[in-house]
C-alpha positions, 0 to 999 in steps of 0.5 A: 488295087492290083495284087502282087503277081507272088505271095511274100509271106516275109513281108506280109507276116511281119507288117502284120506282126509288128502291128499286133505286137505295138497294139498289144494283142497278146497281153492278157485282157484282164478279163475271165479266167485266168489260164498261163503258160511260161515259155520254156525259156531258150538259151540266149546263146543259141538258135531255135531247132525243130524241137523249140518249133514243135513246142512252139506251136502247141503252145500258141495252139493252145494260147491262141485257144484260150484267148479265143475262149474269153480267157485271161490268157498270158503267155510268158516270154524269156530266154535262159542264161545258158551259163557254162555255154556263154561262158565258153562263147565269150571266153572263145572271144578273150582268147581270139582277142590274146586274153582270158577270163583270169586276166580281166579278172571276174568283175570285168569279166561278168561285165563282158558277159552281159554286154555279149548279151545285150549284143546277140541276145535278140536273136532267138526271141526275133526267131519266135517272132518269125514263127508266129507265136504270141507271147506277151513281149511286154513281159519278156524276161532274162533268168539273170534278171535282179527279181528272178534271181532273188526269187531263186535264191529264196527258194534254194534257201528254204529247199535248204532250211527244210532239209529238201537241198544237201551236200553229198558225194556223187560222181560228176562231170567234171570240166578241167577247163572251166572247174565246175560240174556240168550235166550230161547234155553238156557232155560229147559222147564219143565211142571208144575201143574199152576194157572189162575190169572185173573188181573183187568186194570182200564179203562182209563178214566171212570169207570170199569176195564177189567179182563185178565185171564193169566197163567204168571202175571209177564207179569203185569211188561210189561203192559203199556196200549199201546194197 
């Protein structure tokens, strides 16, 4: 047997990979104690960056560790649905294309959502296979599937009934395009030439006001004197 002149990793990780994963070599053993990571899950719209490599690795550091150990180890495997980020994907989509989400209607609409997922949704957990990393496939989950929303749903319910969910007033982000609040990762922060606004607050109670200098005076809306 001859060896090849130049290593190819490619090719020699994957073979072995693949073999790995049809014998089942990352499913717990069923055996010792039990030790669980879940995967922070990526979003199915993207592709892994630095930072999925970096936790990545620790993960699988740690999870290779524990099976090593005798342990009943599982690491569970998923992707996120990446609302508001997919809808914008597959709404870029229906514009192309001459439509839009208003003129398929919300049914057809959903429907073309979640057939943008069968197509593209592979592409990141193929990535993690490239890494190396050895979760339980057998296991891989979607955060829309049926069970995982009905389990959120139960516990938005009971966070509600115990009082621990509210409805209250906030300054939010607000998207004019798809009509919903969206975090502040989702917003693009962009450097701009502002003023100083200076508001004048009556004191409660006597005479005279105290000046506040702010560079957002919308805040004003949020103010109710609490402090």
């Amino acid at each position: 047997m001859t060896m090849d002149k130049n290593f190819s990793p490619a090719d020699i990780e994957g073979r072995w990979y693949d073999y790995w994963e049809a014998n089942g070599y990352f499913a717990p053993s069923g055996e010792g104690p039990a030790f669980c990571i879940p995967i922070p899950p990526p979003n199915v719209t993207g592709t892994l960056h630095m930072g999925h490599g970096f936790q990545q690795a620790i993960m699988d550091a740690l999870v290779r560790y524990q099976r090593m150990r005798g342990h009943n180890t599982l690491w569970q495997v998923g992707t996120d649905h990446a609302g508001i980020a997919t809808q914008m994907v597959v709404e870029r989509q229906l514009e192309s294309e001459g439509s839009s989400r208003e003129a398929l209607g919300r049914e057809a609409f959903i429907e073309r959502v979640w057939d943008w997922k069968a197509e593209s949704g592979g592409a990141i957990t193929q990535q993690l296979r490239r890494l190396g990393t050895s979760p339980d496939w057998s296991r891989e989950r979607f955060t829309m599937d049926p069970g995982l929303s009905q389990a959120v749903q139960r516990v938005f319910i009971t966070l509600f009934e115990e009082g621990l969910i509210y409805r209250g007033h906030r300054l939010v982000n607000w998207d004019p395009t798809f009509h919903t609040a969206i975090s502040d990762l989702e917003v693009v922060q962009e450097e701009e030439a502002g003023s100083l606004w200076h508001l004048r607050y009556p004191l409660q109670g006597r005479d005279g006001h105290l000046v506040v200098a702010t560079t957002r005076p919308e805040t004003m809306l949020g103010d109710d004197g609490g402090a």
